[in-house]
C-alpha positions as CSV (number, residue, x, y, z in Angstrom):
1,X,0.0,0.0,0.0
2,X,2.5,2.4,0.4
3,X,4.4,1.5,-2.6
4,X,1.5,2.1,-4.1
5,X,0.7,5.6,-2.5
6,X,4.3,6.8,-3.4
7,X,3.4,5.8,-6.8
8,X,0.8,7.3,-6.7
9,X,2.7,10.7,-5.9
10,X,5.1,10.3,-7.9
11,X,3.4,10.2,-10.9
12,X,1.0,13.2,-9.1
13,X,4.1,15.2,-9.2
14,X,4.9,14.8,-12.9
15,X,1.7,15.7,-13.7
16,X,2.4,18.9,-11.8
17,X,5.4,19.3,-13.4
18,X,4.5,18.8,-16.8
19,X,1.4,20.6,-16.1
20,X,3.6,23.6,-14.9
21,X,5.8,23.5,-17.7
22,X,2.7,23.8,-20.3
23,X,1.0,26.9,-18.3
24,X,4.6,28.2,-18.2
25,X,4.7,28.0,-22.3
26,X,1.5,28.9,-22.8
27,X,1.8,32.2,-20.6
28,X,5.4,32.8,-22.9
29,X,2.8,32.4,-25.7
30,X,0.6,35.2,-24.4
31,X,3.0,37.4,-23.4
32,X,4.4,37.2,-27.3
33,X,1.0,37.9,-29.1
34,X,0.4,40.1,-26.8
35,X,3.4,42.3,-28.0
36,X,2.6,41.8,-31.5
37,X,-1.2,42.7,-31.2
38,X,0.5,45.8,-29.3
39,X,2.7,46.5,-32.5
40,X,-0.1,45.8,-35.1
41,X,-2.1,48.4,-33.3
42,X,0.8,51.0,-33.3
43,X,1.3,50.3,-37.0
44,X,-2.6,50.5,-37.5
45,X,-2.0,53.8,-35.8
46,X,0.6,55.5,-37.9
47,X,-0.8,54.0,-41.0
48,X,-4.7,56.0,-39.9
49,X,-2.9,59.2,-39.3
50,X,-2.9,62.2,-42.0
51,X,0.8,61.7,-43.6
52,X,2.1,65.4,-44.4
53,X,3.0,64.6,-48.5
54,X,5.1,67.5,-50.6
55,X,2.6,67.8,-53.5
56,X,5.5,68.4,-55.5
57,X,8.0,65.0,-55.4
58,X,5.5,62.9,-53.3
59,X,7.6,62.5,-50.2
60,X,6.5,61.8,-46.9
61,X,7.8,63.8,-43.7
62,X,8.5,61.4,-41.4
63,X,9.6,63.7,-38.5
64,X,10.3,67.3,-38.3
65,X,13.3,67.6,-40.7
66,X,13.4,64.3,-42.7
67,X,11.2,63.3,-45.5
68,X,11.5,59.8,-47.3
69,X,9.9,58.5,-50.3
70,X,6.6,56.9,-50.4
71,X,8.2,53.8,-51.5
72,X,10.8,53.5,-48.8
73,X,8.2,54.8,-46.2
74,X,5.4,51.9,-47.1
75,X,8.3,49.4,-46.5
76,X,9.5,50.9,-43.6
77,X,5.6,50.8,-42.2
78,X,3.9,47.5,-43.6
79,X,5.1,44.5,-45.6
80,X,3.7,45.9,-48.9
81,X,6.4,46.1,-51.7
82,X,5.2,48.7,-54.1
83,X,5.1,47.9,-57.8
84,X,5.0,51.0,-60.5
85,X,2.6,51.1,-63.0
86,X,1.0,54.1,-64.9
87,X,-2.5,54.7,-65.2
88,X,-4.6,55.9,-68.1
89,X,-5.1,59.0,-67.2
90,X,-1.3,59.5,-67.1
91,X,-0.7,57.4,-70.3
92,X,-3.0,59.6,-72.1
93,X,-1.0,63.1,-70.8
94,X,2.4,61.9,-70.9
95,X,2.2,59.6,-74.1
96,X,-0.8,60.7,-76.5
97,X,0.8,59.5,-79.4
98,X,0.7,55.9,-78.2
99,X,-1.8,56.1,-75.4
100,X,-4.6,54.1,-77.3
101,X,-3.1,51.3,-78.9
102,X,-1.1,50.4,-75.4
103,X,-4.4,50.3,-73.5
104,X,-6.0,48.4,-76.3
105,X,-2.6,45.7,-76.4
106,X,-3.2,45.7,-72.0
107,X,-7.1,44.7,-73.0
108,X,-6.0,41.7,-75.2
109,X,-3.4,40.8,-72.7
110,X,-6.4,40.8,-70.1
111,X,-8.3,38.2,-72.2
């Protein structure tokens, strides 16, 4: 019998350990998306507020004295990789000449 009651306890204390050793990870595990739900919410932040743009070369002031382009500032602030394109509008002012048959070749390229 008390073999079989230090058995008992023995494998009762494993339990405890192992069971300590999961709440132990698991509160690790908290503690880690709680910091990145903290640092989504800060990027959510700065990406909601107005972003002072020159109207001239499109660059972003990032603090009182240093402006970066919009490129390098969506990089810096998200994951998004920024791809250039023109659109018609554009294509039509810059490039009259040619406007029309590229936008028709981009329509068969569509299909």
């Amino acid at each position: 019998m008390a073999y079989q009651n230090s058995q008992t306890l023995a494998v009762t204390a494993t339990l405890l350990g192992v069971l300590t050793t999961v709440l132990g990870m698991l509160k690790v595990n908290q503690q880690r998306l709680e910091k990145e739900l903290n640092q989504t919410k800060d990027e959510l932040d700065t990406m909601r507020e107005l972003l002072p743009m020159c109207s001239w070369c499109k660059r972003i002031r990032i603090d009182d004295d240093t402006w970066q382009s919009v490129e390098d500032f969506l990089g810096a602030q998200s994951q998004a990789q920024v791809s250039h394109s023109m659109c018609p509008d554009c294509l039509h002012k810059y490039f009259p000449e040619m406007a029309d048959s590229v936008l028709r070749e981009l329509e068969k390229e569509k299909k």
